[in-house]
Structure formats: structure tokens, C-alpha cells
N, CA and C of each residue as an Amber inpcrd file, in Angstrom:
protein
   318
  70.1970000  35.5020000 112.7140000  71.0760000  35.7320000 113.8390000
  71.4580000  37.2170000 113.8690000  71.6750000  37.7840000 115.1790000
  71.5100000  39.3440000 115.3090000  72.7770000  39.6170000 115.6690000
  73.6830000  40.4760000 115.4720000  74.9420000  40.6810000 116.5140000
  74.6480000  41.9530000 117.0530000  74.3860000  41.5820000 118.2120000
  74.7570000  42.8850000 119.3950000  75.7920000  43.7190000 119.8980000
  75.9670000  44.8720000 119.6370000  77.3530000  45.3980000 119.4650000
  77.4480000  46.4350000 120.7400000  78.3940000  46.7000000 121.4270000
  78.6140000  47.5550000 122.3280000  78.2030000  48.3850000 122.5010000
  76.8710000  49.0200000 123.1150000  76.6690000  50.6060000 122.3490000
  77.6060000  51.5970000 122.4370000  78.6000000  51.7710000 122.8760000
  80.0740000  52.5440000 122.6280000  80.5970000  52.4080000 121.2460000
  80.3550000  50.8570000 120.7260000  81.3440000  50.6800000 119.8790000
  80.1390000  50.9360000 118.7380000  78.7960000  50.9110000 119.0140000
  77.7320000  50.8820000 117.9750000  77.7320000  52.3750000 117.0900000
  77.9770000  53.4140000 118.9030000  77.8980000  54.8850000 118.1420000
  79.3170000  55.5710000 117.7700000  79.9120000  54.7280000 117.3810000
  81.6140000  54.9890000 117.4870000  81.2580000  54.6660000 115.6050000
  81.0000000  53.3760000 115.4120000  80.5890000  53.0030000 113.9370000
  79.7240000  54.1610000 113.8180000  78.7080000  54.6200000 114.1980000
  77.5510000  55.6440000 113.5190000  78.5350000  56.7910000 113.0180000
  79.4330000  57.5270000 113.9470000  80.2750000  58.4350000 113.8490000
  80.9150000  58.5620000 112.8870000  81.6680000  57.2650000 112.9580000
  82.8220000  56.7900000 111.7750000  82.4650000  56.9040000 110.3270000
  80.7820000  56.6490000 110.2120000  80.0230000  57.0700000 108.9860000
  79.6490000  58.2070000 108.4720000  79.2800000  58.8570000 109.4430000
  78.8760000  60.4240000 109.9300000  79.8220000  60.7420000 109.2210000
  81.3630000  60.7500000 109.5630000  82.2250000  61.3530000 109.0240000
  82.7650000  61.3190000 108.1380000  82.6860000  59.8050000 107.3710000
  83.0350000  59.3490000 106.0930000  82.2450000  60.0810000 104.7830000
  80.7540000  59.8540000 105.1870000  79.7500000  61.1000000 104.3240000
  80.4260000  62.0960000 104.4340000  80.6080000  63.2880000 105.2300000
  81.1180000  64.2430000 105.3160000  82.0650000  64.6750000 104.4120000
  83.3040000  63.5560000 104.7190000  84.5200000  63.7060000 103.8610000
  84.1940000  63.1200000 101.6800000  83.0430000  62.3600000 101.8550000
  82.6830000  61.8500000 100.2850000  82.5100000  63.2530000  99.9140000
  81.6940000  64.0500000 100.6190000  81.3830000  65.2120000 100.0650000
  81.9070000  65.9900000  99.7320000  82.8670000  66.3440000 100.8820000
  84.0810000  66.8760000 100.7130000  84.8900000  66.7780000  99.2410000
  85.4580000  65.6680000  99.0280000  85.7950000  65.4170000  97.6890000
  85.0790000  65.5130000  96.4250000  83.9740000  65.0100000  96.9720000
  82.7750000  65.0420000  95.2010000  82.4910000  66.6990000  94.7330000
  82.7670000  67.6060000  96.0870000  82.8760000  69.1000000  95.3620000
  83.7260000  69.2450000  95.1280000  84.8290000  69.0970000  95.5160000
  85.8380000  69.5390000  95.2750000  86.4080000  69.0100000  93.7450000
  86.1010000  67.7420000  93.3430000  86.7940000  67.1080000  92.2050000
  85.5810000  67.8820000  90.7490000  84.0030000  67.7170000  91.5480000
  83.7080000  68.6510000  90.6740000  83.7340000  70.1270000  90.3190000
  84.4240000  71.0360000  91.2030000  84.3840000  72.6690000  91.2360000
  85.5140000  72.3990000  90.2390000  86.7690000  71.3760000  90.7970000
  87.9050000  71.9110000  89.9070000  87.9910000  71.1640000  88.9310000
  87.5990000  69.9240000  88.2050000  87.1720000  69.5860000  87.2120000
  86.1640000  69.7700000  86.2050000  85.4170000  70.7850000  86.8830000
  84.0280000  70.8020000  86.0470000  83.7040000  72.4570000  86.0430000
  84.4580000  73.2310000  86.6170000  84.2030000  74.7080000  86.8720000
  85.4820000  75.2440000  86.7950000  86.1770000  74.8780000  86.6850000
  88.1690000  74.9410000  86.7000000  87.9070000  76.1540000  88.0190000
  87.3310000  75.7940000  88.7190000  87.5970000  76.4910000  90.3180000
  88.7340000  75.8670000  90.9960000  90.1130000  77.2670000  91.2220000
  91.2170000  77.1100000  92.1950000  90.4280000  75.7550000  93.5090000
  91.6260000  74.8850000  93.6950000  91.9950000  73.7150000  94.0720000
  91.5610000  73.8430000  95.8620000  92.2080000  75.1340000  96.1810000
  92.2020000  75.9010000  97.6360000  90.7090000  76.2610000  97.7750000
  90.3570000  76.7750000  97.0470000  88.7760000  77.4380000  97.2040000
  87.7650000  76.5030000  96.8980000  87.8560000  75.2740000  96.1490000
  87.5190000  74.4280000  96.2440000  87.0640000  73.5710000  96.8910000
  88.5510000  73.3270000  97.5940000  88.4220000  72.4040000  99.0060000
  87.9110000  73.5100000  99.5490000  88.0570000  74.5070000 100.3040000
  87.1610000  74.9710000 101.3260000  85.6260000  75.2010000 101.1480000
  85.0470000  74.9870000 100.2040000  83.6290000  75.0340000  99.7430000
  83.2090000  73.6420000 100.0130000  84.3700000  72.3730000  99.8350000
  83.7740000  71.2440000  99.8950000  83.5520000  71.0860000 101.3200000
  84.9760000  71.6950000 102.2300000  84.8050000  71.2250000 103.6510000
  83.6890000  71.8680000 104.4180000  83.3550000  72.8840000 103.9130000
  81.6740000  73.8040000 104.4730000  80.9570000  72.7760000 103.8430000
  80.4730000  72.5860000 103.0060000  79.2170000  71.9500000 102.7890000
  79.5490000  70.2590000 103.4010000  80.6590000  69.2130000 103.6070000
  80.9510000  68.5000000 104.1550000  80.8160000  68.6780000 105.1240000
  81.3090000  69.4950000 106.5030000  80.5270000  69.5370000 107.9770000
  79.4410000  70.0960000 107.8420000  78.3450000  70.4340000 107.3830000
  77.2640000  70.9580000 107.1750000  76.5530000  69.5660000 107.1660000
  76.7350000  68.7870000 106.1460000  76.2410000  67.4640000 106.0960000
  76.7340000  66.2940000 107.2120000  77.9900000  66.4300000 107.9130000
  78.3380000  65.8100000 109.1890000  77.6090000  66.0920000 109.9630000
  77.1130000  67.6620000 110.7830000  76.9820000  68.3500000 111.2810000
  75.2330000  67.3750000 111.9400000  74.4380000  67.1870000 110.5620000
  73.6110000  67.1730000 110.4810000  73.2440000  66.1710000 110.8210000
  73.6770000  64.8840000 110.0460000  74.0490000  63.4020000 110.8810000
  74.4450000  63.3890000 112.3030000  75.3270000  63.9340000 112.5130000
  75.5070000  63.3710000 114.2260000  74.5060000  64.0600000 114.9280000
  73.8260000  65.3020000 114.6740000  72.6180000  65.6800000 115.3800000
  71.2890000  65.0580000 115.6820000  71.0760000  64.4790000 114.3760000
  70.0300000  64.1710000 113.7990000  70.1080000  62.6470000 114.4010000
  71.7080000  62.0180000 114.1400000  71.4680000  60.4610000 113.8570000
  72.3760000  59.8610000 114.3880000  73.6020000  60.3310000 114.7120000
  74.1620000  59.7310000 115.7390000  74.1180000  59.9600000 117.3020000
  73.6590000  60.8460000 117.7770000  73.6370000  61.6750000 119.0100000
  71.8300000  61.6630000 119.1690000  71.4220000  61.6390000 118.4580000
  70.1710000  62.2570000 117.7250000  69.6550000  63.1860000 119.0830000
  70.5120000  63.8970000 118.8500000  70.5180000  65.2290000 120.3590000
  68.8690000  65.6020000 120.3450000  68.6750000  66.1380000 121.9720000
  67.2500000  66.5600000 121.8930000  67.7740000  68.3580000 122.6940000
  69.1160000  68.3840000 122.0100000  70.0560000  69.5890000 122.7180000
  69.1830000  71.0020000 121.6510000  69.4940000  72.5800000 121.9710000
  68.9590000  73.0800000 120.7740000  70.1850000  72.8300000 119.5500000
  69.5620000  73.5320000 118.7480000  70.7100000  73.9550000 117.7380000
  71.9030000  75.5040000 117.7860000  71.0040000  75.9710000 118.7490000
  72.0030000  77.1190000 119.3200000  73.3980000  76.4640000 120.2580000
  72.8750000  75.3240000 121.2000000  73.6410000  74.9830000 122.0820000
  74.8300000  74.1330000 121.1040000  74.0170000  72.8010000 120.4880000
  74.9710000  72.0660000 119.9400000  76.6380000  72.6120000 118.9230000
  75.5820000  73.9540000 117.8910000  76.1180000  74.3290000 116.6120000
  77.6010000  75.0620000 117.2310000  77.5160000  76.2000000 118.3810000
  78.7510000  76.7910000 118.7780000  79.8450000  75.5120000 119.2930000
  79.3340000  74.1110000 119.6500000  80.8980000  73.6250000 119.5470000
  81.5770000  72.8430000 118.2970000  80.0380000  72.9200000 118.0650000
  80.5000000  72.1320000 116.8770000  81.3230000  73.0480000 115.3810000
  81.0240000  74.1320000 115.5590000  81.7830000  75.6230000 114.6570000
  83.2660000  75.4790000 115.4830000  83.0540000  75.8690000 116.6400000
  84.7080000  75.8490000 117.1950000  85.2640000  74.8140000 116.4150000
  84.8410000  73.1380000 116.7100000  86.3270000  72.4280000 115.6970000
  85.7010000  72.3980000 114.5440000  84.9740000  72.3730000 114.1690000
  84.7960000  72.4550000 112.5290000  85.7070000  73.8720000 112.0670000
  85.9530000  74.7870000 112.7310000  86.5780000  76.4810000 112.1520000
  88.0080000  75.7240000 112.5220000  88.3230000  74.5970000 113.3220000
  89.8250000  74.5370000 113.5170000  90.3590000  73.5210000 112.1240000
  89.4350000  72.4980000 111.7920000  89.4430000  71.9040000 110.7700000
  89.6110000  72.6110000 109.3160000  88.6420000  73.6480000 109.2970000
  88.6990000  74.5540000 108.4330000  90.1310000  74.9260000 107.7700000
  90.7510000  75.8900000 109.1130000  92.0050000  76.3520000 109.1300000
  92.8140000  75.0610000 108.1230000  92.9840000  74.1450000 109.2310000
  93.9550000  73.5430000 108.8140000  93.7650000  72.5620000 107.5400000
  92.8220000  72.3960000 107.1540000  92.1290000  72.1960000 105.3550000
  92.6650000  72.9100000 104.5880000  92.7810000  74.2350000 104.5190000
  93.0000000  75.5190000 104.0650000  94.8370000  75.7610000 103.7580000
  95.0360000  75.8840000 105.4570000  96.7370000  75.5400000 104.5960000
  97.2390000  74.7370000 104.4920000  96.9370000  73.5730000 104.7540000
  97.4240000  72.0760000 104.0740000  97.2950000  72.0850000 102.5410000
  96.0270000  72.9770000 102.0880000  95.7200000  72.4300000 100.7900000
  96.8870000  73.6040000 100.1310000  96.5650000  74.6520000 100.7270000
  97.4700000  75.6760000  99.7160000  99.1430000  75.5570000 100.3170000
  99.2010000  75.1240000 101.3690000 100.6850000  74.6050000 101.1600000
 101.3400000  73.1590000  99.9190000 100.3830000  72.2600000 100.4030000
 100.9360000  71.4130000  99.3500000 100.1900000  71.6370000  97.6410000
  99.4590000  72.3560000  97.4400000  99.0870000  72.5150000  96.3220000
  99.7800000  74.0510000  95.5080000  99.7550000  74.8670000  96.1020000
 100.2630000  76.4800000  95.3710000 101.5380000  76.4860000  95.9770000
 102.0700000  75.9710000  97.3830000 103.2410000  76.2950000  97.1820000
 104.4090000  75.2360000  97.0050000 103.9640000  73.4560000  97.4150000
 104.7280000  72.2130000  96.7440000 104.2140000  71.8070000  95.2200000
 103.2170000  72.5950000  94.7670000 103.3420000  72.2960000  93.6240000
 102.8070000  70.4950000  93.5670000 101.6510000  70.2620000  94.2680000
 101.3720000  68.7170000  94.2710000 100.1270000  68.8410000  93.5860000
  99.5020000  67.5360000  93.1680000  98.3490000  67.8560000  92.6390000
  97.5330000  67.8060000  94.0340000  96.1090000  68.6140000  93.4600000
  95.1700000  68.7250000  94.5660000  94.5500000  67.6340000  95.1540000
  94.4320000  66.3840000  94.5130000  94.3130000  65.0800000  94.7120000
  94.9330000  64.2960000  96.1500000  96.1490000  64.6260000  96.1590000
  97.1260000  64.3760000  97.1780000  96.9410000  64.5330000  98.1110000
């Protein structure tokens, strides 16, 4: 038996994955830079969140969208919110980590 799913709601799930990879990655550098390289917590996360939309980036091109757009066209919007994400990765982490004093975990 097959379930047929909305295709709205089909590429909404593809997305939802897209982004979940993204964010695994996100963390698996990050827990290894600063567990395994004692690389600052801040610089960390921002190495994880580049190589995490890098690997999003790539999925929704490739596999959720599976765009037949170029990569010139797609990549500039996809930099705009990925650079806004960035930002706010950045001082979230070094606000609650260097200046609340939380662990980087949090």
C-alpha cells in the first residue's frame, strides 16, 4: 500500500530534511572543533554553519527543488539568507556563550 502525499506537503517534508542535515552538520563540527581541537565555541559554530548551508544548499538544489536554475542565479539568494542566518548564529552564540557564560551546547 502506497501513501500519496500532497506534493506541497511532499516537498515541505524534502525541505524539512534538507534542513535537518544541514543543522546535524552544523553540530557534528562544531562538537568536534571544540571537543576535539579545543577550537573557541563562536568560531566553531560559524565553521559548522558554513559547511552546514553548503550541504543544505546542495540538497535543495540538487534534491528538493532539483532546480534546472544556474548556480549563479540560485546561489545569490540563497547567500542573502544564509549571510542573515550567519549573523544571527554568530551573536546568539557569542552572546550566550562569551558573554552569559552558557555552555556552547545550549
Amino acid at each position: 500500500m502506497t501513501i500519496q502525499l500532497h506534493p506541497l506537503i511532499s516537498k515541505f517534508i524534502q525541505f524539512a530534511m534538507a534542513g535537518g542535515v544541514g543543522t546535524a552538520v552544523q553540530y557534528v563540527i562544531l562538537i568536534l572543533l571544540v571537543n576535539h581541537l579545543d577550537i573557541n565555541a563562536v568560531l566553531a559554530s560559524s565553521i559548522g554553519f558554513l559547511l552546514g548551508a553548503l550541504v543544505n544548499y546542495n540538497l535543495s538544489y540538487f534534491w528538493v527543488f532539483k532546480s534546472d536554475k544556474s548556480h549563479k542565479e540560485t546561489s545569490v539568494k540563497f547567500l542573502i539568507t544564509a549571510s542573515l542566518g550567519f549573523l544571527l548564529n554568530f551573536f546568539l552564540m557569542f552572546s550566550l556563550v562569551e558573554v552569559f557564560k552558557l555552555d556552547y551546547l545550549f
